[in-house]
C-alpha beads as a LAMMPS data file, in Angstrom:
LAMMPS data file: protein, C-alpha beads

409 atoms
408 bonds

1 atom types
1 bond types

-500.0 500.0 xlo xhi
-500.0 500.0 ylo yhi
-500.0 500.0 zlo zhi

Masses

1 110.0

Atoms # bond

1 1 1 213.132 375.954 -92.333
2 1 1 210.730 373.385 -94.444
3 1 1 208.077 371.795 -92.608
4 1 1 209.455 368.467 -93.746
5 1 1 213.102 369.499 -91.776
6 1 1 211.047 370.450 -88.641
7 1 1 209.038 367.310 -88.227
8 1 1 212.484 365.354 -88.616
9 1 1 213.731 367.387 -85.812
10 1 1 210.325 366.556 -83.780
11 1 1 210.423 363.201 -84.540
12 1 1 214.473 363.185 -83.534
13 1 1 213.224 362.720 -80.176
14 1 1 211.101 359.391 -80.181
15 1 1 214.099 357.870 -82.359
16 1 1 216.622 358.617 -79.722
17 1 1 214.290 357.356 -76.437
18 1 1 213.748 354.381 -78.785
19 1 1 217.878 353.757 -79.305
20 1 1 218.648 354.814 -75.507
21 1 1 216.060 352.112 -74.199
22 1 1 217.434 349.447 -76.944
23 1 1 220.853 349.790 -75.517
24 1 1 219.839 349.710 -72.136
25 1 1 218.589 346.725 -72.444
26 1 1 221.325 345.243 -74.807
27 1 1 224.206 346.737 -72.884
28 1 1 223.136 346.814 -69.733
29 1 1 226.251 346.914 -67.738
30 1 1 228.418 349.348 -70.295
31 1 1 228.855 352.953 -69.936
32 1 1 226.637 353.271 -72.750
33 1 1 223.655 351.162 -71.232
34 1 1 224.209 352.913 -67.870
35 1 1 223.980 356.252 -69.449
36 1 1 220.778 354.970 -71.718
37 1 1 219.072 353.769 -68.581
38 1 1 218.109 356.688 -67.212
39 1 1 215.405 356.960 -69.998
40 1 1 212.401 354.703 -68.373
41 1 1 208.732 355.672 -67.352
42 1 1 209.341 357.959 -64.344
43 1 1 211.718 359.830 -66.524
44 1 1 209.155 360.442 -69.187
45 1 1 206.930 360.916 -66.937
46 1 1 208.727 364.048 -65.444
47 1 1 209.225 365.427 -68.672
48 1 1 205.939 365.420 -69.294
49 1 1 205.179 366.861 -66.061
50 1 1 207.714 369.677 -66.621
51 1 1 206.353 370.276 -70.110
52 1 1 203.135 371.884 -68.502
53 1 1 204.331 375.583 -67.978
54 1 1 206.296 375.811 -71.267
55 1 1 203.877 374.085 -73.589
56 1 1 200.660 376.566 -72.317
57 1 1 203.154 379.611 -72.769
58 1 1 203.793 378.532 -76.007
59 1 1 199.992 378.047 -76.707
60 1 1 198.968 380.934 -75.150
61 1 1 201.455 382.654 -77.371
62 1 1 200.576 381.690 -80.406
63 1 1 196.811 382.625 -79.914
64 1 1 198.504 386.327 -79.242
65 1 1 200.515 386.644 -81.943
66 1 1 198.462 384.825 -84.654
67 1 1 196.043 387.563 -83.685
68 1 1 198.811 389.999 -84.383
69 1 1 200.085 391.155 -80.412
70 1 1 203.228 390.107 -79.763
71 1 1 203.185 389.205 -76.150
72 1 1 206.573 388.632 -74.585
73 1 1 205.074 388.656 -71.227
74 1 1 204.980 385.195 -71.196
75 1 1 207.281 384.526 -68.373
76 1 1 205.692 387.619 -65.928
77 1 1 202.004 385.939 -66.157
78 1 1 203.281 382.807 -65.706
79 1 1 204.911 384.510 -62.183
80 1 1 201.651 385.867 -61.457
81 1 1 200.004 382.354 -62.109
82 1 1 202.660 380.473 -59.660
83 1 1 202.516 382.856 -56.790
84 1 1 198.675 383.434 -57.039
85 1 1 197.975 380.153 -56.730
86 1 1 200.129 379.645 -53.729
87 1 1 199.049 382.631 -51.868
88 1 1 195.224 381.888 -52.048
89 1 1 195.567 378.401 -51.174
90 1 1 197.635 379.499 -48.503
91 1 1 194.971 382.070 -47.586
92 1 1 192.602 379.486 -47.737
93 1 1 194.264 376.642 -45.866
94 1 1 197.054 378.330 -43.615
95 1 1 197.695 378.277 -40.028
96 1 1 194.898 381.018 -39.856
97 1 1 192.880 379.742 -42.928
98 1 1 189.503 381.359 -43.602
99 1 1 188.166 378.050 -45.173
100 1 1 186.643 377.522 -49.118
101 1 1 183.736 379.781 -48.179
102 1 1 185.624 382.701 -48.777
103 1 1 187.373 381.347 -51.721
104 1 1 184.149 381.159 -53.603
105 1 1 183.714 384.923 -52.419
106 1 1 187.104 385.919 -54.250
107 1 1 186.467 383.671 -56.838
108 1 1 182.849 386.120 -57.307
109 1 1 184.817 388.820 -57.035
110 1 1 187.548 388.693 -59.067
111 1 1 184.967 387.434 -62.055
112 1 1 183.010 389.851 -61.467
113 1 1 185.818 392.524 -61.888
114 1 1 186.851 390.989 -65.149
115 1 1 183.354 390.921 -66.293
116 1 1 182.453 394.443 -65.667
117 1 1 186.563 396.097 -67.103
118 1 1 185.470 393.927 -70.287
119 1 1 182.292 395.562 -70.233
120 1 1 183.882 398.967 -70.082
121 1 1 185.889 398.419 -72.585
122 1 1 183.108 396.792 -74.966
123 1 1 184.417 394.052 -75.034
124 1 1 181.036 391.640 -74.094
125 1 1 178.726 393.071 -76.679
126 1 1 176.969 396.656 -78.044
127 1 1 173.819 396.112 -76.177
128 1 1 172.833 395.997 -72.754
129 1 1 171.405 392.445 -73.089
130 1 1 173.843 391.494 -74.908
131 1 1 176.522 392.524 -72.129
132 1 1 174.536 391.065 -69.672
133 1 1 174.135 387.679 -71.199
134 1 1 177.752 387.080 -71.479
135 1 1 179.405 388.869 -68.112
136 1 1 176.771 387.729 -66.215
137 1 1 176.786 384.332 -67.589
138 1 1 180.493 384.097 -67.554
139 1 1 180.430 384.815 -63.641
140 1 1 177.619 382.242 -63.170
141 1 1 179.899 379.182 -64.975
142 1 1 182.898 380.467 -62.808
143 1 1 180.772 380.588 -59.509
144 1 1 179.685 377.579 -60.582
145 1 1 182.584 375.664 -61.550
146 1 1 183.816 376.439 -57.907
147 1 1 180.904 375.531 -56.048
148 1 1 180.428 372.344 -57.690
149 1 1 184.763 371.553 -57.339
150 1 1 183.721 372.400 -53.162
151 1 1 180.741 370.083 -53.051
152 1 1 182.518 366.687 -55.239
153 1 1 186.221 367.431 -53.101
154 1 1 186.995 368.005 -49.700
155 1 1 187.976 371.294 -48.319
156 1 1 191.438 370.818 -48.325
157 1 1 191.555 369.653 -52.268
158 1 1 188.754 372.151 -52.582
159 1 1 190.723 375.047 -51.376
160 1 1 193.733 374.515 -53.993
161 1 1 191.265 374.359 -56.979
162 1 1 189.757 377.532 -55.665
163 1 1 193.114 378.687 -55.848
164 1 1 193.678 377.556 -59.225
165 1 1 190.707 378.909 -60.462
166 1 1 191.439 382.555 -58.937
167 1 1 195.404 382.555 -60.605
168 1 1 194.271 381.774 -63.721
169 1 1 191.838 384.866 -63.310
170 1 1 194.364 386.905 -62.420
171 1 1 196.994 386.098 -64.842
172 1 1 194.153 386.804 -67.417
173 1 1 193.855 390.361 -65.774
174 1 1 197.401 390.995 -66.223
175 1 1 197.179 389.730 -69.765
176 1 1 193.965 392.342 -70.046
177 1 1 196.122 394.774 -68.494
178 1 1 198.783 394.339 -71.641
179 1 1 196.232 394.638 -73.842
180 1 1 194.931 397.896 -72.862
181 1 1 198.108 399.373 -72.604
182 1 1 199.057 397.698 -76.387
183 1 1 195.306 397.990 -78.618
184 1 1 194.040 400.812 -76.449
185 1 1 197.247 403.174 -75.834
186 1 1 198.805 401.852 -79.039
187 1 1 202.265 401.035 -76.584
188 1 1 204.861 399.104 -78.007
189 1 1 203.890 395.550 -77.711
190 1 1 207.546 393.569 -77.101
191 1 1 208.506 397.134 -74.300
192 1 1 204.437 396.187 -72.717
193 1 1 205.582 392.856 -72.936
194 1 1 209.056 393.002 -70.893
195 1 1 207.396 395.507 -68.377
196 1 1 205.016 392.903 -67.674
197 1 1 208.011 390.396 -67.213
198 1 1 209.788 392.919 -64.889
199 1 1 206.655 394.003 -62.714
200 1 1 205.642 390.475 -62.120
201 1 1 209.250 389.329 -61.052
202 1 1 209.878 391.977 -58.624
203 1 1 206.339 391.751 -57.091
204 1 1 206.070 388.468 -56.566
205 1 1 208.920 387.899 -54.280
206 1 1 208.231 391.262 -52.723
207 1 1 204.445 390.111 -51.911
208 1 1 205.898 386.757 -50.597
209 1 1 208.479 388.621 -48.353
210 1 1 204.722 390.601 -47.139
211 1 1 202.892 387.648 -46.583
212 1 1 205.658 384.998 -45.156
213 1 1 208.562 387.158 -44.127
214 1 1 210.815 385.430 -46.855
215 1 1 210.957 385.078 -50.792
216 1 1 209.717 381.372 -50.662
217 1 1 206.573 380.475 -49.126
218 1 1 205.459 377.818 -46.751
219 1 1 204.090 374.648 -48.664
220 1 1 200.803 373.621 -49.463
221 1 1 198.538 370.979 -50.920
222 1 1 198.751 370.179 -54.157
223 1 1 196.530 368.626 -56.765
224 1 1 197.230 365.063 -55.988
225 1 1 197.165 362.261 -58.884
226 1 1 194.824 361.073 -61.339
227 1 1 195.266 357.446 -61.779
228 1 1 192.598 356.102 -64.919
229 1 1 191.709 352.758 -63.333
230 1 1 192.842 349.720 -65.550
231 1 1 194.378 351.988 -67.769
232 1 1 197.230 353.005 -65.196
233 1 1 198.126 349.697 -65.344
234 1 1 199.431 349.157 -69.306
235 1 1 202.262 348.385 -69.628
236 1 1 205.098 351.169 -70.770
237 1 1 202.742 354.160 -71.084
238 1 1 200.062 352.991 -68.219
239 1 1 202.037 355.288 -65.235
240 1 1 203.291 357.598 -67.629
241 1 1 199.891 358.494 -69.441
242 1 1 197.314 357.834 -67.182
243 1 1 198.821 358.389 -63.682
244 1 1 199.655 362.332 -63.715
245 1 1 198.872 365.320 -62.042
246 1 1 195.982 367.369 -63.679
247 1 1 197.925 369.763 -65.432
248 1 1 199.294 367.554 -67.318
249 1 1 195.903 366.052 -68.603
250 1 1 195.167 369.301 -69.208
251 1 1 198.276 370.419 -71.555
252 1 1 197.364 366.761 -73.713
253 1 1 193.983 368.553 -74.378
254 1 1 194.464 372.152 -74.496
255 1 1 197.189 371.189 -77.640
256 1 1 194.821 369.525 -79.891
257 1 1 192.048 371.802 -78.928
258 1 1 193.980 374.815 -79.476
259 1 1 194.622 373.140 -83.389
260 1 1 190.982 372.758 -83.771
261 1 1 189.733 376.451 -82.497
262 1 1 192.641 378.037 -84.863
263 1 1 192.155 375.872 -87.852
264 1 1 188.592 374.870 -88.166
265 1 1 186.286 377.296 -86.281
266 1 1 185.132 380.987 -87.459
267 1 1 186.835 382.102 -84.298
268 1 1 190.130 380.963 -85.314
269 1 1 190.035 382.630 -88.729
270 1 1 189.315 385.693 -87.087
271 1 1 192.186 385.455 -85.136
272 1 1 194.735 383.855 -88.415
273 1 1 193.220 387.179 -89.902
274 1 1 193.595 389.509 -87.471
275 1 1 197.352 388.642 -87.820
276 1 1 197.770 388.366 -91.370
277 1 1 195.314 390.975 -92.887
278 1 1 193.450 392.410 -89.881
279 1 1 191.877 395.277 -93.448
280 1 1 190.234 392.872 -94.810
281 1 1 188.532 391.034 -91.205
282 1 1 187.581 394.638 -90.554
283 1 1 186.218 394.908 -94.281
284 1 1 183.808 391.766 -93.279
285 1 1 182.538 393.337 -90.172
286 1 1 184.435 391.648 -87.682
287 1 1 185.868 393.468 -84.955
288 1 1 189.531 393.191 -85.065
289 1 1 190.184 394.585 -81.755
290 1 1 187.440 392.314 -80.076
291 1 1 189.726 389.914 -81.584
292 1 1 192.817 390.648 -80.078
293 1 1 191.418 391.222 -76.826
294 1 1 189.854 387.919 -76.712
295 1 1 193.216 386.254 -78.094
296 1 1 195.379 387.896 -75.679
297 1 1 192.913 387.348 -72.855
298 1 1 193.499 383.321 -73.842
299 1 1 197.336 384.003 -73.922
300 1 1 196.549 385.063 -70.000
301 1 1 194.451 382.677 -69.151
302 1 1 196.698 379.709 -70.668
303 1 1 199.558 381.118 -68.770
304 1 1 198.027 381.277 -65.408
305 1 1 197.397 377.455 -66.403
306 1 1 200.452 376.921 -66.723
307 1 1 201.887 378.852 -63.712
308 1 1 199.586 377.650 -61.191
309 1 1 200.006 374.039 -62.273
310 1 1 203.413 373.966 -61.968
311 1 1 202.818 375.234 -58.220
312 1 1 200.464 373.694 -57.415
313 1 1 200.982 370.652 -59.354
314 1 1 203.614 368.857 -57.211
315 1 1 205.704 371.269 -55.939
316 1 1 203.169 372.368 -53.332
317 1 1 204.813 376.029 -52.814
318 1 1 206.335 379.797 -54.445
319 1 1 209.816 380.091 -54.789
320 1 1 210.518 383.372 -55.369
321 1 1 214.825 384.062 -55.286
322 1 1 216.121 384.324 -58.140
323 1 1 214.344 383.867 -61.077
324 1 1 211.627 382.550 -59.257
325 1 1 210.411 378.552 -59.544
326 1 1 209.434 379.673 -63.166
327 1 1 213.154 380.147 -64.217
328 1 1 212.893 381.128 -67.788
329 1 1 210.119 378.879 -68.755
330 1 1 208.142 381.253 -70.523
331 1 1 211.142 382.316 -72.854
332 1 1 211.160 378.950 -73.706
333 1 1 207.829 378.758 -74.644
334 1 1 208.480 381.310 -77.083
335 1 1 211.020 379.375 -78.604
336 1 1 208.887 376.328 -78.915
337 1 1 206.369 378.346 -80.412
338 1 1 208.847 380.008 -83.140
339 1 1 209.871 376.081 -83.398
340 1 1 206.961 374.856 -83.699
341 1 1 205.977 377.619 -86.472
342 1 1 202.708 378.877 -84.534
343 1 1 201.331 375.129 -84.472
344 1 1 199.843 374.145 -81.741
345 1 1 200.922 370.535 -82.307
346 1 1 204.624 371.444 -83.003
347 1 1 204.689 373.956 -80.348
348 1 1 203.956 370.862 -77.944
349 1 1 206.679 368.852 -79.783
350 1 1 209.231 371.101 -78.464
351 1 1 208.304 371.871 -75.226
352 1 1 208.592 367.962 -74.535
353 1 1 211.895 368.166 -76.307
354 1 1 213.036 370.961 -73.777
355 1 1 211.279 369.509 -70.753
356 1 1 213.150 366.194 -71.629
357 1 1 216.806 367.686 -71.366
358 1 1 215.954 369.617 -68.296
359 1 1 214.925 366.164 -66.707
360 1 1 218.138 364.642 -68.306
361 1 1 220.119 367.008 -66.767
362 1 1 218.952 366.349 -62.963
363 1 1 218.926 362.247 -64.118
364 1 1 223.127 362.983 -65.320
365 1 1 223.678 364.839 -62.019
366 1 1 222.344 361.495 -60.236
367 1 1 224.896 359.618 -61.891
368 1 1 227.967 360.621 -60.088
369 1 1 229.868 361.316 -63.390
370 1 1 233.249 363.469 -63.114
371 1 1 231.350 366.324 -65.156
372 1 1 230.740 369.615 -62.726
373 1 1 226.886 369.541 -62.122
374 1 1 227.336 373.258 -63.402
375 1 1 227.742 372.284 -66.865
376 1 1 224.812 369.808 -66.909
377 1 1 222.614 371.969 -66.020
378 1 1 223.584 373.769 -69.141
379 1 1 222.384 371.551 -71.006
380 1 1 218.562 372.703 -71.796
381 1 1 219.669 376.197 -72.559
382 1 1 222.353 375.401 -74.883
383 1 1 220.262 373.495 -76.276
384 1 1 217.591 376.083 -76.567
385 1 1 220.314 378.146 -78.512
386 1 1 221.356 375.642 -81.043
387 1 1 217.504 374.805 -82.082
388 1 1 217.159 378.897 -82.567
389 1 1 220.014 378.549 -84.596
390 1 1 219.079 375.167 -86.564
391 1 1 214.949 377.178 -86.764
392 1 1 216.608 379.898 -88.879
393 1 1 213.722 382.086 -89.915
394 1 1 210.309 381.361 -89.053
395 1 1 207.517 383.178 -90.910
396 1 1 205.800 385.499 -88.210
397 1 1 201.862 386.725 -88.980
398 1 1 202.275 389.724 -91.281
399 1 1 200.566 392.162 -89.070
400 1 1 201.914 390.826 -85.959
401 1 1 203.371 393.696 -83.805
402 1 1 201.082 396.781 -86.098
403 1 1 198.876 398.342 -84.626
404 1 1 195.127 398.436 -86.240
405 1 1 192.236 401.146 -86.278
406 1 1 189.392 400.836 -87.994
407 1 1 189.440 404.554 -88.668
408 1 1 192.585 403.740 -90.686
409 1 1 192.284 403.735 -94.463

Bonds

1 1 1 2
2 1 2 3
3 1 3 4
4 1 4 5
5 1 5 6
6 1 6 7
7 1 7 8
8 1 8 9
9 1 9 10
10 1 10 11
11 1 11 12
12 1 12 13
13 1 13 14
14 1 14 15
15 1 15 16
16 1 16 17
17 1 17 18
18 1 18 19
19 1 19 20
20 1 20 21
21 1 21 22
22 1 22 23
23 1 23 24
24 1 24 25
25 1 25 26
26 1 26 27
27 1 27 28
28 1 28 29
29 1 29 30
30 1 30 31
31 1 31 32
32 1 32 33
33 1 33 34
34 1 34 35
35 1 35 36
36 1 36 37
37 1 37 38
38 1 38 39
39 1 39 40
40 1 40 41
41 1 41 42
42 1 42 43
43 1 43 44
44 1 44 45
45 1 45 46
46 1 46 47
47 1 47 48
48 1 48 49
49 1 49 50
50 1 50 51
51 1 51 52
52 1 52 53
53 1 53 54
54 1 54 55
55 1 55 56
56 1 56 57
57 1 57 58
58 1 58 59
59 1 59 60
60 1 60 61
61 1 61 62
62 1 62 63
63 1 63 64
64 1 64 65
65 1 65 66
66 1 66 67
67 1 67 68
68 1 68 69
69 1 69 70
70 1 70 71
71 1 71 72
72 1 72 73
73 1 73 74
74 1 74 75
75 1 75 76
76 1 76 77
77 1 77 78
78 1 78 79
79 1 79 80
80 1 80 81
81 1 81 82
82 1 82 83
83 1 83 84
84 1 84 85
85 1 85 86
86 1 86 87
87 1 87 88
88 1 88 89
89 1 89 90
90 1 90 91
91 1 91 92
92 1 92 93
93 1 93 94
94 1 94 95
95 1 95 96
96 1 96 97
97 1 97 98
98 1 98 99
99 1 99 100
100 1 100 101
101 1 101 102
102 1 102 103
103 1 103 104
104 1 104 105
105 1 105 106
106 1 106 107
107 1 107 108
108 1 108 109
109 1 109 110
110 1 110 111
111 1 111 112
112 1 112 113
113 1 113 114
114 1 114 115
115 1 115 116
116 1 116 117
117 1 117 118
118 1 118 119
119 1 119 120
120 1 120 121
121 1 121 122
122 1 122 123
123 1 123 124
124 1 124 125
125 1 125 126
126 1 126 127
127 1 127 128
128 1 128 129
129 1 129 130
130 1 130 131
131 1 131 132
132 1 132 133
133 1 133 134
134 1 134 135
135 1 135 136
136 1 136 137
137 1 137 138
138 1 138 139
139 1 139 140
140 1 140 141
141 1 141 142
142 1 142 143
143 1 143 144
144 1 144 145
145 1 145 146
146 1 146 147
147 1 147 148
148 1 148 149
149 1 149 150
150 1 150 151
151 1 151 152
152 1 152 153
153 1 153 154
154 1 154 155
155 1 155 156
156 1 156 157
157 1 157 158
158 1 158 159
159 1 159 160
160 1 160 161
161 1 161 162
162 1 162 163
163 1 163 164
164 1 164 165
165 1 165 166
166 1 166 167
167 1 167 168
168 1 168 169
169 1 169 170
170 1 170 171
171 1 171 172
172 1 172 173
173 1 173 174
174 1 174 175
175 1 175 176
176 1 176 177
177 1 177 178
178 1 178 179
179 1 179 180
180 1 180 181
181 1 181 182
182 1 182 183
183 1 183 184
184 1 184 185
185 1 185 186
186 1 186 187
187 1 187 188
188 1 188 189
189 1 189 190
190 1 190 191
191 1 191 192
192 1 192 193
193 1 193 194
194 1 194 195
195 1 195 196
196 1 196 197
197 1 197 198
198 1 198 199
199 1 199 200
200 1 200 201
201 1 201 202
202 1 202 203
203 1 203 204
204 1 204 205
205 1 205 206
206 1 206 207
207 1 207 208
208 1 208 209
209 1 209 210
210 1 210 211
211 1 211 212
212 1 212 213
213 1 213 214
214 1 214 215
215 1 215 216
216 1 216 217
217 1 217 218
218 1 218 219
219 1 219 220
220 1 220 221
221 1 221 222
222 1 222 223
223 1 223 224
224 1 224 225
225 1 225 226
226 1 226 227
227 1 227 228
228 1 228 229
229 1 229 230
230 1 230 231
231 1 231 232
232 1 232 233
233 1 233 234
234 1 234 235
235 1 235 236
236 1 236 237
237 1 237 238
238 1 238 239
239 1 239 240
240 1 240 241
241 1 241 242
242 1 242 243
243 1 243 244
244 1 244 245
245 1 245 246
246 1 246 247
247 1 247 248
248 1 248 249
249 1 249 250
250 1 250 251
251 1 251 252
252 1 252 253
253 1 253 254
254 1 254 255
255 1 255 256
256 1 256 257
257 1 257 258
258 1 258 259
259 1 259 260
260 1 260 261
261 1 261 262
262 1 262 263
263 1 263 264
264 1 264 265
265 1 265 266
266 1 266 267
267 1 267 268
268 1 268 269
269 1 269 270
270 1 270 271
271 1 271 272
272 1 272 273
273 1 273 274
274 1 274 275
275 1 275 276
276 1 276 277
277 1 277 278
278 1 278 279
279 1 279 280
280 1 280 281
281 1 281 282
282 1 282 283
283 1 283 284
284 1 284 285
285 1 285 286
286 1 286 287
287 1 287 288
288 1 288 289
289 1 289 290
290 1 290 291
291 1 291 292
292 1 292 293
293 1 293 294
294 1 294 295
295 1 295 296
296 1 296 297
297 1 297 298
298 1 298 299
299 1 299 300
300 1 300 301
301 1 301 302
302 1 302 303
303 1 303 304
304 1 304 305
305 1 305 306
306 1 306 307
307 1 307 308
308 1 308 309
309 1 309 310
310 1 310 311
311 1 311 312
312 1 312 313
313 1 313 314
314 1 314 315
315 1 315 316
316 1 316 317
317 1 317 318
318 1 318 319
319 1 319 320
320 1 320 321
321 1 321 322
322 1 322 323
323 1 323 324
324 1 324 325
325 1 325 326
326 1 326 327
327 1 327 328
328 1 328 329
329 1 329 330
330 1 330 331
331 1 331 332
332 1 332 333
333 1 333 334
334 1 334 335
335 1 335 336
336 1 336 337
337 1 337 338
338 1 338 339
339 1 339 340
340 1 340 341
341 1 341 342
342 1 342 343
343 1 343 344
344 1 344 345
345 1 345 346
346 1 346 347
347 1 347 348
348 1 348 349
349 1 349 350
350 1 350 351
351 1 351 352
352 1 352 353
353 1 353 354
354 1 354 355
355 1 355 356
356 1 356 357
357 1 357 358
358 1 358 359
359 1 359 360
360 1 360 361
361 1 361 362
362 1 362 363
363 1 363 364
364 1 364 365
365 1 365 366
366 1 366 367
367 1 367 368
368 1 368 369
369 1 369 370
370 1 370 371
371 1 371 372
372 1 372 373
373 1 373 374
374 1 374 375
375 1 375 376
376 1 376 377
377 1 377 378
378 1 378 379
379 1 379 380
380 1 380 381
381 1 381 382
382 1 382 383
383 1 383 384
384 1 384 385
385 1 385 386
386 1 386 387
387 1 387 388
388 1 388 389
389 1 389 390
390 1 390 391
391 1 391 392
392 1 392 393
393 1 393 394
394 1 394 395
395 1 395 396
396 1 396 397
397 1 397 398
398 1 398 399
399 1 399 400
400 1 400 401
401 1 401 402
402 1 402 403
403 1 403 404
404 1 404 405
405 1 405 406
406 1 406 407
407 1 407 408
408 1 408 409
């Protein structure tokens, strides 16, 4: 599909908000105007709030695979983000909490775990100071980071952006995990990718059924609101803009500073070329598979984002049955991301597009219409299918999916 074909699809969206609040307000009291209504501030709001998990896997995804790993694991560290976050906040702040002190302890630990696996897999560096400069300063800025969230927040607040802090960790170690098993072992990346899926949704529910005797855990405290004085109060996009959750401040700058690390830094060449012509990176004495690492480590790391915030974001607790509270959200990251041709910017586009019909839906079951609820709730999926099908091909990285040694002629 031209560019040109899948900006007018993009911009489809802010055309049809535009004509559903114009006949709101002209037809108020019609079918039509009754049906348009639904579209107002809270509702944009909540798509943007249920954009969060689908527009990092999409990011985090494109990072991968513009590197040249194709990581369908999307979904699974987006589990492992959700649950994480819920069990060490819940750890932290439970009936038998053990208080932020020994958050900051895990926090330690798991960094320090990451620092020293990259390390053994050379991943920091070829000399000792070198190594030690960049695990050791990486677990300092973590460390860090938490102490100074405990002494600006109360514990309780504290606590959940300990626990934040820790899934996103974690997630990234299950995204290291992938790559190990995909650069290192040479597994097949999309088989890697689908075991990660599988381990993560059988686990998670299994360690909630460990911890709290049942699939769904207890609740906890969530982020809260950030309202931007003065700003909060525009009119239109003051509430929807500038009175959100975190994570949602968060997506609005991880898109445009994804665009800018893949377009205009030396980093993001290395990682366009690692999935286009990853011969010819290695010719210029780049490490490719430094590259990949680090790209699918940010793939983690943006889907723990993701997973935690939409668990800790409002929802304040793990729901494990089923599909688990993440319900397909990371397959539909991929989609945006094949949608939004590996732009960070487009990729965004269509998350908001899919996050918008799955608020739709639960504003048209509110409605009391004589349409089974069933069949509204269809109505992001099938609508997943038909942009697939309007997409048609998308160019994918040339390399993306090979496997790369430098040994290789």
């Amino acid at each position: 599909m031209s560019a040109l074909k899948r900006f007018g699809l993009v911009a489809a969206g802010p055309l049809l908000l535009g004509a559903a609040l114009l006949i709101a307000r002209l037809f108020p009291e019609t079918a039509a105007g009754e049906l348009a209504s639904v579209v107002d501030g809270p509702y944009v709001a909540s798509a943007l709030r249920l954009s969060v998990p689908i527009a990092f896997a999409a990011l985090g995804g494109i990072f991968a695979e513009r590197a040249g790993v194709i990581n369908i694991g999307l979904e699974g560290l987006l589990i492992v983000g959700a649950f994480v976050g819920v069990a060490v906040a819940h750890w932290l702040t439970g009936d038998a909490g053990v208080g932020v002190g020994a958050g900051l302890v895990l926090l330690f630990v798991v960094a320090v775990g990451l620092a020293i696996t990259g390390a053994a897999l050379g991943l920091l560096g070829d000399s000792l100071g070198e190594i030690a400069l960049r695990g050791g300063g990486g677990v300092v800025a973590t460390v860090a980071l938490g102490g100074l969230t405990a002494a600006v927040t109360g514990p309780t607040l504290a606590a959940t952006w300990i626990a934040f802090y820790i899934a996103v960790l974690v997630s990234a170690a299950f995204s290291l995990l992938f790559a190990v098993v995909t650069i290192e072992y040479r597994a097949d990346q999309v088989i890697a990718g689908l075991a990660v899926w599988l381990i993560a949704l059988g686990a998670a529910p299994f360690a909630s059924n460990v911890i709290w005797g049942a699939v769904n855990s207890p609740g906890v405290d969530t982020f809260g609101t950030w309202t931007m004085p003065v700003l909060s109060q525009l009119p239109a996009v003051g509430s929807v803009l500038f009175d959100a959750e975190p994570p949602v401040y968060f997506v609005l700058l991880a898109t445009p500073l994804s665009w800018y690390v893949l377009t205009q830094t030396s980093f993001g060449y290395w990682v366009r070329a690692s999935g286009e012509n990853p011969k010819a990176l290695d010719t210029a004495g780049v490490d490719v598979r430094r590259v990949r690492y680090a790209a699918v480590l940010i793939s983690g790391m943006f889907s723990g984002i993701g997973g935690a915030g939409l668990s800790l974001g409002r929802v304040g607790s793990f729901v494990g049955s089923g599909t688990t509270m993440v319900d397909g959200r990371g397959w539909i990251g991929i989609t945006a991301m094949l949608f939004g041709n590996y732009n960070p910017f487009g990729a965004f586009g269509a998350s908001l597009l899919f996050a918008a019909l799955d608020a739709l839906q639960f504003r048209l079951q509110q409605l009391n219409y004589a349409v089974p609820d069933s069949l509204i709730q269809t109505v992001p999926y099938v609508t997943v299918i038909v942009v697939l099908a309007l997409v048609g091909r998308t160019r994918t990285p040339d390399a993306a999916g090979e496997h790369y040694d430098s040994d290789e002629d």
